[in-house]
DRENBA-961864 format. One record per residue: z, y, x of N, C-alpha, C in turn. Coordinates in pm, whole numbers, padded with zeros to 5 digits, always signed. Layout:
! DRENBA-961864
ZYXZYXZYX/...
//
This chain:
! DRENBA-961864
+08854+12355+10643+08753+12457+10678+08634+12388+10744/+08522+12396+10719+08392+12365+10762+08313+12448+10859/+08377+12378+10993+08339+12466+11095+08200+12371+11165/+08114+12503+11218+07995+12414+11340+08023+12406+11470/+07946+12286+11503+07974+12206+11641+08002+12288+11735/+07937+12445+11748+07997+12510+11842+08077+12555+11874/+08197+12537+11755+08286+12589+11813+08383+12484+11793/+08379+12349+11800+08444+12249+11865+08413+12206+11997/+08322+12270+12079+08319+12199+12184+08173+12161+12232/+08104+12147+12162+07946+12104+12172+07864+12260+12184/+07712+12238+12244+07695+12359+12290+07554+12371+12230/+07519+12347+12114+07370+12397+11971+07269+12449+12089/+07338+12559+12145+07222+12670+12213+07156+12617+12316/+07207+12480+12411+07115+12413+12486+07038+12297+12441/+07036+12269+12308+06943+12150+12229+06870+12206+12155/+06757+12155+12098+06668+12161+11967+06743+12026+11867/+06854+12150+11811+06847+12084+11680+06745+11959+11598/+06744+11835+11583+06663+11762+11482+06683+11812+11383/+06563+11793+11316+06562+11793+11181+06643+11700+11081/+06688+11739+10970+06732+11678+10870+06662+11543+10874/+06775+11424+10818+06734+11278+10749+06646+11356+10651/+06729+11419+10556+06647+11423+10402+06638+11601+10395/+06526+11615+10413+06536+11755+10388+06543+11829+10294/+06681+11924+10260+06721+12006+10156+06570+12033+10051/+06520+12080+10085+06409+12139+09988+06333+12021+09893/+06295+11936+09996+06188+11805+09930+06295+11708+09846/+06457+11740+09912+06468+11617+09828+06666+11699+09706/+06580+11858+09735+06653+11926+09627+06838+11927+09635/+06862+11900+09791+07008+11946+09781+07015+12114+09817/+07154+12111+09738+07182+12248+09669+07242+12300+09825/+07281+12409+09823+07298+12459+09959+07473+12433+09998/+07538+12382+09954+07685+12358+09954+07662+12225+10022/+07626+12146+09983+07611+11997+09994+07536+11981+10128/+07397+12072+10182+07333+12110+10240+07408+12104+10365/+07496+12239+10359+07547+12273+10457+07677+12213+10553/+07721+12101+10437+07836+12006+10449+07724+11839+10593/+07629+11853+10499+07550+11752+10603+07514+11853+10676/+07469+11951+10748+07419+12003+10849+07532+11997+10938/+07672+12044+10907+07771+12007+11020+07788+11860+11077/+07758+11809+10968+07760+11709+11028+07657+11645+11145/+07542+11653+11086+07434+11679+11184+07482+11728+11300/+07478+11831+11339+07518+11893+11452+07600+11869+11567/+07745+11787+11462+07809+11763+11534+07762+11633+11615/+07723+11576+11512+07655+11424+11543+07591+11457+11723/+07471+11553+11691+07390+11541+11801+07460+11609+11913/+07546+11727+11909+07563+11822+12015+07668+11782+12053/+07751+11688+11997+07874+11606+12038+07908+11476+12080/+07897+11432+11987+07903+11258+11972+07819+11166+12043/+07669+11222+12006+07549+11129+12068+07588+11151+12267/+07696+11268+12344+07666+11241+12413+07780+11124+12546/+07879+11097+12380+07980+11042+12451+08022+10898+12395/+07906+10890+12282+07857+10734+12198+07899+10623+12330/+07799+10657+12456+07753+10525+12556+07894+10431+12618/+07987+10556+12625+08170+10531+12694+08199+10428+12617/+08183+10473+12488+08257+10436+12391+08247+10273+12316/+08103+10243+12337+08031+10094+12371+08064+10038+12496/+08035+10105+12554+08044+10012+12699+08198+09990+12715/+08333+10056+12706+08418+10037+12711+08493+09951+12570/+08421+09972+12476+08479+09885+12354+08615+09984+12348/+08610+10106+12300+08719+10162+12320+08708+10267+12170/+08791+10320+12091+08799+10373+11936+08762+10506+12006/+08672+10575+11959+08641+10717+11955+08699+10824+11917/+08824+10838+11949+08919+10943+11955+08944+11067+11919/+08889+11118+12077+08831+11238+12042+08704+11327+11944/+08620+11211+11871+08584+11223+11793+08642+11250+11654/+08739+11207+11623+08818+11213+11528+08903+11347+11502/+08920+11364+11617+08955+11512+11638+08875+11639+11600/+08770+11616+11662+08635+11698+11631+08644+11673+11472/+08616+11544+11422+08618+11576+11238+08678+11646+11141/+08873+11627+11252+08916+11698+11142+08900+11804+11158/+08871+11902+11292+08866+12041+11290+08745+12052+11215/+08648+12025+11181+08531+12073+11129+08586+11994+10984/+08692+11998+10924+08690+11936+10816+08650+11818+10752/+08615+11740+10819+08507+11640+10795+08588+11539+10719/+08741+11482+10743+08824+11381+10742+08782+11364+10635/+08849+11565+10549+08815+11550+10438+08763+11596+10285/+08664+11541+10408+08499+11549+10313+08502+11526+10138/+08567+11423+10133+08576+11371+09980+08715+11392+09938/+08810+11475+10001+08921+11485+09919+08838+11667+09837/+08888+11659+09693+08890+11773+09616+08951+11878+09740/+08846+11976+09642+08878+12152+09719+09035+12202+09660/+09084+12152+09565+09228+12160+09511+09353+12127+09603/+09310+12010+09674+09363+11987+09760+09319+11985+09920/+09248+12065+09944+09194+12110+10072+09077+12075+10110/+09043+11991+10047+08922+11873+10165+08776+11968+10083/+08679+11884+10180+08572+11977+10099+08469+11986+09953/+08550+11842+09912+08494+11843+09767+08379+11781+09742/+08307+11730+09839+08183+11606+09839+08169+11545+09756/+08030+11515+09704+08040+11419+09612+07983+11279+09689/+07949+11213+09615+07897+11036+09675+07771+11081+09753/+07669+11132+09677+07579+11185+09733+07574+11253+09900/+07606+11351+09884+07679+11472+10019+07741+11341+10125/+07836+11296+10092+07949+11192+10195+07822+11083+10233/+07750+11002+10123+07694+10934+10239+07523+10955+10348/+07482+11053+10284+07411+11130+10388+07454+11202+10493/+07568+11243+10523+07632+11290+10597+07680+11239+10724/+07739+11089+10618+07731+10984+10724+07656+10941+10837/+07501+10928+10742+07414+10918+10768+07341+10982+10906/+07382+11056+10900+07316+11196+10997+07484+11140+11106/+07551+11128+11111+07630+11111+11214+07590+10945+11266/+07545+10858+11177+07498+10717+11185+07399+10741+11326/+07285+10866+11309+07147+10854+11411+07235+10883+11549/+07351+10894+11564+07442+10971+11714+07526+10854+11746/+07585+10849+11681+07731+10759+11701+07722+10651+11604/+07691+10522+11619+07716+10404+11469+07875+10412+11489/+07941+10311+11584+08043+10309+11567+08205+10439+11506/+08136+10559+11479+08202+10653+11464+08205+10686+11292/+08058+10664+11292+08038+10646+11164+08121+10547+11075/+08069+10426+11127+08109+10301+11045+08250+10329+11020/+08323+10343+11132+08502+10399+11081+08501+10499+11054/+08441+10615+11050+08492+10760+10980+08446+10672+10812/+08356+10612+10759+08362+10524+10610+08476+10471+10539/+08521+10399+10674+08640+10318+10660+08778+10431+10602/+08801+10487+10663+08863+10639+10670+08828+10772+10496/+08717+10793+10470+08658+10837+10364+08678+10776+10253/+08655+10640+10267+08654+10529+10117+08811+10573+10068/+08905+10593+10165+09057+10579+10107+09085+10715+10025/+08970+10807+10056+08979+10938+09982+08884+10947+09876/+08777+10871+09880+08675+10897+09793+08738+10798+09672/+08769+10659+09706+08787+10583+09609+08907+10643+09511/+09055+10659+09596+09147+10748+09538+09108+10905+09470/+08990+10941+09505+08959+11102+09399+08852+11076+09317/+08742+11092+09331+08616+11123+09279+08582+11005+09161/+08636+10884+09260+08610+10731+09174+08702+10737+09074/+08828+10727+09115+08921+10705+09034+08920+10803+08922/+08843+10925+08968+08863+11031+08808+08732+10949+08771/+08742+10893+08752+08585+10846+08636+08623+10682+08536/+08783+10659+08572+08811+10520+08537+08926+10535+08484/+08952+10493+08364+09067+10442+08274+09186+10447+08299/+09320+10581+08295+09391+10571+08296+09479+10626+08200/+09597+10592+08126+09680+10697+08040+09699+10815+08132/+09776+10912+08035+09844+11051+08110+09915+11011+08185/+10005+10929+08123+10159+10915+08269+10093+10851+08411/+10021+10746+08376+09975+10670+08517+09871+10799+08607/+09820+10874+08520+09665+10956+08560+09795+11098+08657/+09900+11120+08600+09967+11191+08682+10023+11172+08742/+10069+11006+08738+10167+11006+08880+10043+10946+09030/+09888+10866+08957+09829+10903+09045+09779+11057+09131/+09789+11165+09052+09756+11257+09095+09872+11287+09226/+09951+11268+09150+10116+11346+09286+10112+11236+09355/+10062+11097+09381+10077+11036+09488+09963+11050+09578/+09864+11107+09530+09731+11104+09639+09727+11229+09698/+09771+11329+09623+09821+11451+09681+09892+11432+09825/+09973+11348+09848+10094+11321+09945+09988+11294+10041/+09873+11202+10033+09803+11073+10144+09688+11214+10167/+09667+11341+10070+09554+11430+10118+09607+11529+10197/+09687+11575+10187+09788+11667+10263+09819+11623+10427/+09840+11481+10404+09812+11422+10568+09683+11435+10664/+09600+11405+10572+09447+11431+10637+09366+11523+10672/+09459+11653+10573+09388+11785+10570+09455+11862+10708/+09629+11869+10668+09687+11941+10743+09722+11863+10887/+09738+11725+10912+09832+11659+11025+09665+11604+11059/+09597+11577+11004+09440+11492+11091+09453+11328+11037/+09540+11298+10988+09596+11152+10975+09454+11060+10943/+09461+10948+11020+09337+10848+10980+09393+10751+10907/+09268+10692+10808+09340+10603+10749+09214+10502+10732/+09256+10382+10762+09167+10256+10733+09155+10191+10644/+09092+10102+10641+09031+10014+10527+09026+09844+10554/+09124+09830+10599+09140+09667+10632+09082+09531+10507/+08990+09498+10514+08891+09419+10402+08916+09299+10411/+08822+09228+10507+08832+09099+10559+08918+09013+10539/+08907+08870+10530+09024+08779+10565+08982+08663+10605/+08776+08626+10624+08751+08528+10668+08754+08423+10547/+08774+08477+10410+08740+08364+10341+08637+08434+10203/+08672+08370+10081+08521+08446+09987+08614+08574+09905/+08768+08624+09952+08774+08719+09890+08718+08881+09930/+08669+08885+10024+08608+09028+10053+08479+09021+09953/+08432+08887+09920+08328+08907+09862+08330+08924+09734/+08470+08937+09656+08500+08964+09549+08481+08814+09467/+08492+08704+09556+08472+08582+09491+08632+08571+09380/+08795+08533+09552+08848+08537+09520+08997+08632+09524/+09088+08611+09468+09191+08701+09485+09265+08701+09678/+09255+08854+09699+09321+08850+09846+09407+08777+09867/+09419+08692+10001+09494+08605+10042+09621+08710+10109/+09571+08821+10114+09722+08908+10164+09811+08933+10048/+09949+08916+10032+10005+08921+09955+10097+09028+09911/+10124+09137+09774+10234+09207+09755+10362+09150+09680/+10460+09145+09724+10591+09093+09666+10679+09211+09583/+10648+09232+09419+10740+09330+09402+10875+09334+09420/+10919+09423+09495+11136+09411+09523+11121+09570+09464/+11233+09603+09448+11322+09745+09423+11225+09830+09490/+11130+09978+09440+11121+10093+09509+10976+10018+09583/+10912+09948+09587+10797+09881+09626+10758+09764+09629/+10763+09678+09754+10692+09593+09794+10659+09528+09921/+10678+09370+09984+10698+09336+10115+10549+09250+10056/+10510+09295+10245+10384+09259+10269+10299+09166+10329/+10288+09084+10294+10260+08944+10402+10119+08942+10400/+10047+08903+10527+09926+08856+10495+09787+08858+10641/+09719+08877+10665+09621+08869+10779+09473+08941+10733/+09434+09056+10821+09269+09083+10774+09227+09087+10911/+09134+09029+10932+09006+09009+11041+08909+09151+11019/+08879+09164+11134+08745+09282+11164+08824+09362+11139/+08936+09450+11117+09018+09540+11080+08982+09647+11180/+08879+09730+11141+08806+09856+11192+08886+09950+11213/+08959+10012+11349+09027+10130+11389+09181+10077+11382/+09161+09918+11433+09269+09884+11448+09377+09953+11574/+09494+09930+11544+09594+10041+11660+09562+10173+11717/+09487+10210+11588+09381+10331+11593+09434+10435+11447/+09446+10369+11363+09454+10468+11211+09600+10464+11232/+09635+10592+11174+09803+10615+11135+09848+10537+10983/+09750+10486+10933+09793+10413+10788+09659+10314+10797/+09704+10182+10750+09606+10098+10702+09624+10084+10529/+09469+10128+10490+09466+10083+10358+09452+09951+10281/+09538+09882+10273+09518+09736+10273+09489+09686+10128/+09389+09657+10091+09356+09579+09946+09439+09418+10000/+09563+09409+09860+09625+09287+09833+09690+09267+09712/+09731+09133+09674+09755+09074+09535+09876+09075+09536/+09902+09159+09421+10078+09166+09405+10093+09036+09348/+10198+08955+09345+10234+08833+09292+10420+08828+09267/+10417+08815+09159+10530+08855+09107+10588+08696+09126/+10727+08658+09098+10801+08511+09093+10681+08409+09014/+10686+08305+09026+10622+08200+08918+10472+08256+08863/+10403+08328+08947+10252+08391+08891+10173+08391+08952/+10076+08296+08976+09906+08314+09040+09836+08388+09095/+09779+08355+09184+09684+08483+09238+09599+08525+09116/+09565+08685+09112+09457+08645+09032+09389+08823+09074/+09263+08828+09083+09146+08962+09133+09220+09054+09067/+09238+09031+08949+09286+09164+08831+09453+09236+08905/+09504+09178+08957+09632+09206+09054+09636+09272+09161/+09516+09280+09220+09423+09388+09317+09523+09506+09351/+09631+09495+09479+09636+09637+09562+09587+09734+09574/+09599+09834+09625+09524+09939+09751+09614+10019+09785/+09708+09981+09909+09830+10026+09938+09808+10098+10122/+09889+10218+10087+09863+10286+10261+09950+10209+10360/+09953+10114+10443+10066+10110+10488+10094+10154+10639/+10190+10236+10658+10198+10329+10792+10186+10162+10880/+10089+10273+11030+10034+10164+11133+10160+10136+11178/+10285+10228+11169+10384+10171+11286+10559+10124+11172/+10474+10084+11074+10578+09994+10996+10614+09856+11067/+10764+09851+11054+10829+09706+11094+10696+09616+11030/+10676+09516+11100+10618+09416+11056+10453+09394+11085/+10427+09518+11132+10299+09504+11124+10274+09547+11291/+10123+09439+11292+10086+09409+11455+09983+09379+11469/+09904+09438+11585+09754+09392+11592+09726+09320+11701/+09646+09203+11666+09646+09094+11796+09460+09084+11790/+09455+08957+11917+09310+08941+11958+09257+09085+12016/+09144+09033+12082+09038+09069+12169+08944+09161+12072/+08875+09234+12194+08752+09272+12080+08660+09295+12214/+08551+09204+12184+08429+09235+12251+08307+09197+12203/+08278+09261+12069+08151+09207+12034+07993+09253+12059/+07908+09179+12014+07808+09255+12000+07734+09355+12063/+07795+09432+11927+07749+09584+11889+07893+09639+11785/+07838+09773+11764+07979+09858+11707+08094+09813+11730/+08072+09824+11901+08209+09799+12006+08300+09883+11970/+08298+10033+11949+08397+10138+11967+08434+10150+11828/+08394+10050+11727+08479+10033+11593+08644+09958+11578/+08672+09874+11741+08807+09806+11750+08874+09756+11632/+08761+09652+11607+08825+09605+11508+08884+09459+11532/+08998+09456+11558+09054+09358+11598+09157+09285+11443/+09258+09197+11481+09303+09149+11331+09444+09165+11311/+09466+09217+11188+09590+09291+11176+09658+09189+11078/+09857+09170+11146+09908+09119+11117+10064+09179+11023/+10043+09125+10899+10132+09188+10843+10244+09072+10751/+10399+09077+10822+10520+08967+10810+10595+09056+10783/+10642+09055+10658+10742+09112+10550+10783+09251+10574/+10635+09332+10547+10623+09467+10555+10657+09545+10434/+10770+09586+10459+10836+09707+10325+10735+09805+10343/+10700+09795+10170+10597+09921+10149+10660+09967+10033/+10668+10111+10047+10687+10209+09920+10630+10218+09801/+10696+10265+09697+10585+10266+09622+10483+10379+09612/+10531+10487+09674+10422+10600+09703+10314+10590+09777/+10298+10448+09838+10214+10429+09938+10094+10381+09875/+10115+10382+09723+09971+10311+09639+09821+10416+09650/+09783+10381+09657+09626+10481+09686+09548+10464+09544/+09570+10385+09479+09535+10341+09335+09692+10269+09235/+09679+10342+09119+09773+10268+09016+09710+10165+09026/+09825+10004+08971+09792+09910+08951+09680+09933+08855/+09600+09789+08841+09477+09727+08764+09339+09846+08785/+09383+09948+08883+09231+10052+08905+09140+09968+08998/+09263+09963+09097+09095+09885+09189+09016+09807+09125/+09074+09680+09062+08990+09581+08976+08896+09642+08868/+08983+09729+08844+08864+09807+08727+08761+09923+08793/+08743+09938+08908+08653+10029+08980+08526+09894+09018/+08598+09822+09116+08507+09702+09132+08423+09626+09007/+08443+09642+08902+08399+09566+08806+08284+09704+08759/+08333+09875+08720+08251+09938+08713+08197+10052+08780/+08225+10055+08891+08191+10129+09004+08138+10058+09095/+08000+09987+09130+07997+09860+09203+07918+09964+09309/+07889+10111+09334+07839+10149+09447+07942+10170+09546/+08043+10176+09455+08153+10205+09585+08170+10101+09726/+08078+10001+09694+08055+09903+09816+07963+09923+09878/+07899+10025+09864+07716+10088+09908+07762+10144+10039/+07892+10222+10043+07934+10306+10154+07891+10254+10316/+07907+10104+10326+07837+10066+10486+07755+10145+10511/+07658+10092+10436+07495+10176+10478+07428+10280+10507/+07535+10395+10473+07485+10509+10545+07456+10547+10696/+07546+10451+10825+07541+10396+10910+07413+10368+10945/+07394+10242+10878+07213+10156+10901+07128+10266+10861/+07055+10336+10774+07017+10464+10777+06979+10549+10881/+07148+10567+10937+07139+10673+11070+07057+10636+11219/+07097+10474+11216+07044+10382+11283+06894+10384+11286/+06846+10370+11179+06698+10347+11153+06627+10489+11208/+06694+10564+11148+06607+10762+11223+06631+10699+11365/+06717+10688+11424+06777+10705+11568+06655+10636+11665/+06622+10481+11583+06532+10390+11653+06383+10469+11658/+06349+10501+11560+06236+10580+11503+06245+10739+11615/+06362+10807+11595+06323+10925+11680+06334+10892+11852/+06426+10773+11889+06387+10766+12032+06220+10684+12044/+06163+10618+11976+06024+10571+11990+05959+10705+12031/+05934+10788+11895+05868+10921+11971+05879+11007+12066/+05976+11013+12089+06043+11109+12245+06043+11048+12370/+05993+10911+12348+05971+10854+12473+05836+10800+12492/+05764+10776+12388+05630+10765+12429+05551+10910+12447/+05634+11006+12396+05585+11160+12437+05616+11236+12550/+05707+11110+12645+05748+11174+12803+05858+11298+12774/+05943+11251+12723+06036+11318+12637+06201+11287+12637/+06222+11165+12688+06384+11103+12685+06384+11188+12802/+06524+11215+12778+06583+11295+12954+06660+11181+13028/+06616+11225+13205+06650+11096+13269+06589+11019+13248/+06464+11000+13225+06336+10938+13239+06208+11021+13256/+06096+10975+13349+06003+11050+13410+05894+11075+13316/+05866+11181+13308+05787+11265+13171+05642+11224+13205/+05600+11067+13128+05512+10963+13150+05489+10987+12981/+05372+11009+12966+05295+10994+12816+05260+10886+12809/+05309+10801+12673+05252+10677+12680+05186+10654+12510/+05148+10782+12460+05123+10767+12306+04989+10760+12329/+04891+10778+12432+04756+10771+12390+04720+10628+12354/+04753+10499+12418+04756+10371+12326+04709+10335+12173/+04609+10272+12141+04636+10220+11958+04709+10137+11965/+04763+10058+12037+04866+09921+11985+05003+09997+11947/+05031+10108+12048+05155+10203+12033+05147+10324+11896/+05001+10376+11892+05029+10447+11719+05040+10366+11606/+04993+10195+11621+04971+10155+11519+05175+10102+11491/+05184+10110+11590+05364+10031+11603+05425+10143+11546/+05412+10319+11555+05413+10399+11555+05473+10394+11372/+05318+10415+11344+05300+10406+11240+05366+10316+11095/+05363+10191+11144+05439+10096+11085+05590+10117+11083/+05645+10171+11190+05755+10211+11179+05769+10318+11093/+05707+10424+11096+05719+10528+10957+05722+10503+10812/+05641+10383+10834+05595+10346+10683+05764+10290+10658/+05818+10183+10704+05936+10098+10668+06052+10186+10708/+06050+10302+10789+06155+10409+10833+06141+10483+10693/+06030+10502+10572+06007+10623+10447+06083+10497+10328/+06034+10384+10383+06086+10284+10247+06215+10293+10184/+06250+10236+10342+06428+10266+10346+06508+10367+10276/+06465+10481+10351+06506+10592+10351+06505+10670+10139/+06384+10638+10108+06318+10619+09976+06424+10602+09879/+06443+10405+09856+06534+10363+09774+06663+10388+09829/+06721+10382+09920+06839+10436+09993+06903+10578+09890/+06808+10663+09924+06827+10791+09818+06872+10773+09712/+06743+10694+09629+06792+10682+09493+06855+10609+09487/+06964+10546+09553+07057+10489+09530+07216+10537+09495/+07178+10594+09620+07327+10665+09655+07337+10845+09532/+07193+10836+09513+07168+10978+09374+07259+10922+09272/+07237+10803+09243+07242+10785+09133+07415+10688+09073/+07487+10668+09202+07577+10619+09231+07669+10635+09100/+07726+10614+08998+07801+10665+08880+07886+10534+08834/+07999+10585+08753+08063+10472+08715+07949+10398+08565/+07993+10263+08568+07900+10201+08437+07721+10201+08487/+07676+10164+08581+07551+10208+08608+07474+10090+08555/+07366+10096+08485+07268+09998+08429+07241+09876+08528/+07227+09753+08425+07191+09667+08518+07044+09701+08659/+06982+09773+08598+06845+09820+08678+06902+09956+08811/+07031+09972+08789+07063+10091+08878+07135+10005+08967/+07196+09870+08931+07313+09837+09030+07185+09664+09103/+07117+09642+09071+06991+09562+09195+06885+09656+09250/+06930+09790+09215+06895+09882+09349+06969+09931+09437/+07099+09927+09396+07190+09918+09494+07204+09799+09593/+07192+09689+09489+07159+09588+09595+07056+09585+09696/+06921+09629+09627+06860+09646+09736+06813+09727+09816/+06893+09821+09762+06892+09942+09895+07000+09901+10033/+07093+09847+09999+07211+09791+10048+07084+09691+10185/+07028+09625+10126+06961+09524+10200+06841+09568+10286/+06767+09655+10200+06658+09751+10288+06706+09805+10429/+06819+09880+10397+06892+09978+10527+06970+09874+10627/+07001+09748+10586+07102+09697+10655+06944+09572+10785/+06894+09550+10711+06801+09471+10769+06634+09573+10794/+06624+09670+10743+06558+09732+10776+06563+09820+10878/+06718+09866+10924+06754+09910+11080+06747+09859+11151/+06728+09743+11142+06696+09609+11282+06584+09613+11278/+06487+09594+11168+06343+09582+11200+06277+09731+11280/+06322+09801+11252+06254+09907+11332+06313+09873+11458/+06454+09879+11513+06512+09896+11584+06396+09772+11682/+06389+09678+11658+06357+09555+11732+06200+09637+11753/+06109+09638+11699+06004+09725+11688+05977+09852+11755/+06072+09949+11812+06080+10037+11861+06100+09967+12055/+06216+09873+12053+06205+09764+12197+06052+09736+12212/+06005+09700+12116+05867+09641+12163+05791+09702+12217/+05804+09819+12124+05692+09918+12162+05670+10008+12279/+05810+10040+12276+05859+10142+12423+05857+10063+12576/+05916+09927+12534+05897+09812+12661+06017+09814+12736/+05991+09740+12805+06165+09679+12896+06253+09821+12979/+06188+09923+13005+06261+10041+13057+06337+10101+12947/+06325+10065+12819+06391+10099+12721+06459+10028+12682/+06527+09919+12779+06653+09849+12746+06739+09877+12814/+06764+09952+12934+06811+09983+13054+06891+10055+12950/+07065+10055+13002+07182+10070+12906+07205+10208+12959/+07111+10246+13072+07117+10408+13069+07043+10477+12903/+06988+10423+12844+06909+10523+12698+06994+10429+12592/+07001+10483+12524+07014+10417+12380+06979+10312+12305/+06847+10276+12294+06784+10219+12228+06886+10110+12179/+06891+09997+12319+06959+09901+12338+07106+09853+12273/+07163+09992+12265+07269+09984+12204+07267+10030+12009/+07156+10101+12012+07091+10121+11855+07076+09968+11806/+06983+09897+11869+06920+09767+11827+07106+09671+11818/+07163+09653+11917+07273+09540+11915+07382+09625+11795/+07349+09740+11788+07520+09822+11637+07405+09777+11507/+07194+09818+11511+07166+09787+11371+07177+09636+11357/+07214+09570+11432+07180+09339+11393+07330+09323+11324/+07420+09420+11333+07536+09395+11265+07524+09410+11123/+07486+09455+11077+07470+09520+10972+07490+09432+10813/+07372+09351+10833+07341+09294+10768+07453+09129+10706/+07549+09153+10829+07693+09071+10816+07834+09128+10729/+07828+09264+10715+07908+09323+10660+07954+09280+10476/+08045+09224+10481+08139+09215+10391+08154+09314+10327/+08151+09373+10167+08145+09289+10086+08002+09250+10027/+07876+09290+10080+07754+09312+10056+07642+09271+10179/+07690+09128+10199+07607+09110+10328+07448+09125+10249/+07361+09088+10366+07238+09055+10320+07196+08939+10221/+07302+08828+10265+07248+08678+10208+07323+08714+10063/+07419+08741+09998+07488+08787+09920+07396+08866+09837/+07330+09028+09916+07223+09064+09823+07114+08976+09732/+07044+08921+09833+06946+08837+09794+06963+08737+09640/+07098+08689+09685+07147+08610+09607+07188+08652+09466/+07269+08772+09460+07265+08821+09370+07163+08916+09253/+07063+08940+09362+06931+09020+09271+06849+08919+09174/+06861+08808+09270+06768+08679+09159+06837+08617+09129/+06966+08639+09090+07028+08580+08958+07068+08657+08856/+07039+08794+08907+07109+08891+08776+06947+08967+08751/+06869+08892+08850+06681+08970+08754+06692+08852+08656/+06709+08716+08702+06703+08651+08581+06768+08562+08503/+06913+08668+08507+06990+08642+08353+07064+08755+08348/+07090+08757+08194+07145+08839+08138+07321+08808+08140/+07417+08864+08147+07527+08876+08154+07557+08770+08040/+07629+08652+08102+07684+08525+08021+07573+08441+07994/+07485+08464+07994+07342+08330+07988+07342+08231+08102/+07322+08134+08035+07305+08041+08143+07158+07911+08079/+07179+07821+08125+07072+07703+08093+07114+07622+08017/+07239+07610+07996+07283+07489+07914+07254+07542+07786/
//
């Protein structure tokens, strides 16, 4: 059920609502989709934004936030209305994000983590290659993992990482599946593991490897495995940065019996989503996005004597400050721009010209939330670093960004000018 912030707990009637990232009319969402990001919105601001600061400063998983999602339905956003959730498409889920991105990054970034295990298992997966028998016993097994999320709240993660070139889809996961009787034992290590000792299931992408057989990408996992299975343990520290309250610490997994109901994808889907579904790695960025409004709307509210808990000092009559102003709008519309048509156009099989705009929308939002963000410090000046406002903590969650696995920045780059200039199998020789 898609309930508003007020009646989880947050109180609408003492704020002025912001306005929409993308507003319904100009940029033609239908009123379903509409109204799915407006809760979110809402909740974002009348909730989250005011308990974001704990949640950084303590390096601690946002909890009670999670709570708030599932009552407002949010968990699940991208599971089908068949099975409870609200039926989102790619579009809807990552603007949505988005709008929770300008309140809370760290809430965001793992409610993604959390979504991908529903979006990739429904929406994606109906768009990719399966017989009847496999296409139904995926159906009755994802059924099981939506029923948790809808009715019990259950979180579920997205453990990626491993510190070497397989997040980047170079090579095959170094975490390993062992087929035995009825499933599968689980060996293996992921770093940055977002909502660690936090999710009731980690979704772990790993390489089944049968007796006498090679790693190889095409062998590709995507298995739930309950957080409080024998075998599995989360170690190290977490104090980074920025997107402190993401706890992503590194999860250890020594001969973890997994079911076979625990698959989130039939074998050979993931590999075949990754090869033609390549937005499904776009999902970070709705985050950086939220980030970029956030930097952009505290600039104006504080050079307009406007942040609360700061003394209602006008500081917009300045040209060095409209022209900073300004520049920020221009690269806050860019973003925001290709970002859109990115995530519009998100489909399985997408043209070479649709998927190096993904790339570089991917790269716009991820490095373009820092540039404002850094730009907005400048402009506002050193009272706007004071860890009483935001800003500060906007600027250190957008510099992450652009590090994120599987689509860092240097990775974008790299890949746009080699696939602007060649064609699939060309080379020089």
């Amino acid at each position: 059920m898609n309930l508003p912030a007020s009646k989880m707990g947050g109180d609408p009637a003492q704020i002025v609502l912001d306005k929409p990232l993308f507003d319904p009319g100009a940029f033609r969402l239908n009123d379903e989709p509409a109204g799915i990001i407006a809760t979110a919105r809402e909740l974002g601001q009348a909730v989250f934004a005011g308990r974001a600061a704990a949640y950084d400063r303590e390096a601690i998983f946002p909890t009670e936030n999670y709570k708030d999602l599932h009552r407002a339905g949010l968990l699940g956003i991208a599971i089908p209305k068949k099975h409870g959730g609200l039926g989102a498409d790619y579009q809807t889920y990552a603007i949505a994000a988005a709008e929770i991105g300008r309140y809370c990054g760290a809430t965001a970034l793992t409610w993604n983590m959390h979504v991908c295990s529903t979006l990739w298992s429904g929406a994606l997966a109906d768009d990719l290659d399966m017989d009847a028998a496999t296409r139904a016993e995926h159906e009755q097994r994802r059924a099981v993992h939506y029923k948790r999320i809808v009715d019990d709240g259950a979180i579920y993660s997205q453990p990626f990482s491993e510190g070497g070139a397989a997040a980047a889809g170079g090579v095959a996961f170094g975490t390993e599946a062992k087929p035995v009787k009825g499933g599968w034992v689980v060996n293996g290590k992921k770093i940055f593991a977002s909502l660690s000792g936090h999710a009731d299931y980690y979704g772990v992408l790993c390489t089944e490897i049968a007796e006498g057989e090679k790693a190889s990408r095409r062998n590709t996992l995507y298995l739930a495995v309950p957080a409080k299975a024998d075998g599995v343990s989360v170690v190290g520290d977490w104090d980074p940065l920025g997107m402190r309250g993401t706890v992503s610490r590194t999860l250890l997994f020594k001969d973890v019996l997994v079911p076979e109901d625990a698959a989130l994808m039939p074998r050979g889907v993931y590999f075949q989503a990754a090869m033609r579904w390549p937005h499904m790695f776009l999902t970070l960025s709705p985050t950086y996005v939220g980030l970029a409004q956030a930097a952009y709307d505290f600039t104006l509210r504080y050079l307009r004597g406007e942040v609360p808990g700061t003394p209602p000092v006008k500081r917009r009559m300045y040209p060095t400050k409209q022209i900073a102003v300004a520049q920020m709008q221009i690269k806050l519309e860019q973003v925001k721009a290709i970002w859109f048509q990115a995530v519009t156009e998100a489909c399985a099989n997408p043209t070479k010209e649709q998927v190096l705009r993904a790339y570089a929308a991917q790269y716009s939002a991820m490095e373009g939330a820092n540039e404002i963000a850094t730009l907005a410090i400048r402009t506002c000046g050193g009272q706007a670093m004071l860890k009483s406002l935001p800003l500060e903590r906007i600027y250190r969650d957008s510099r992450c960004g652009s590090l994120m696995l599987p689509w860092t920045a240097e990775l974008c780059l790299d890949r746009i000018g080699r696939e602007a200039l060649y064609e699939t199998g060309e080379s020089d020789d």
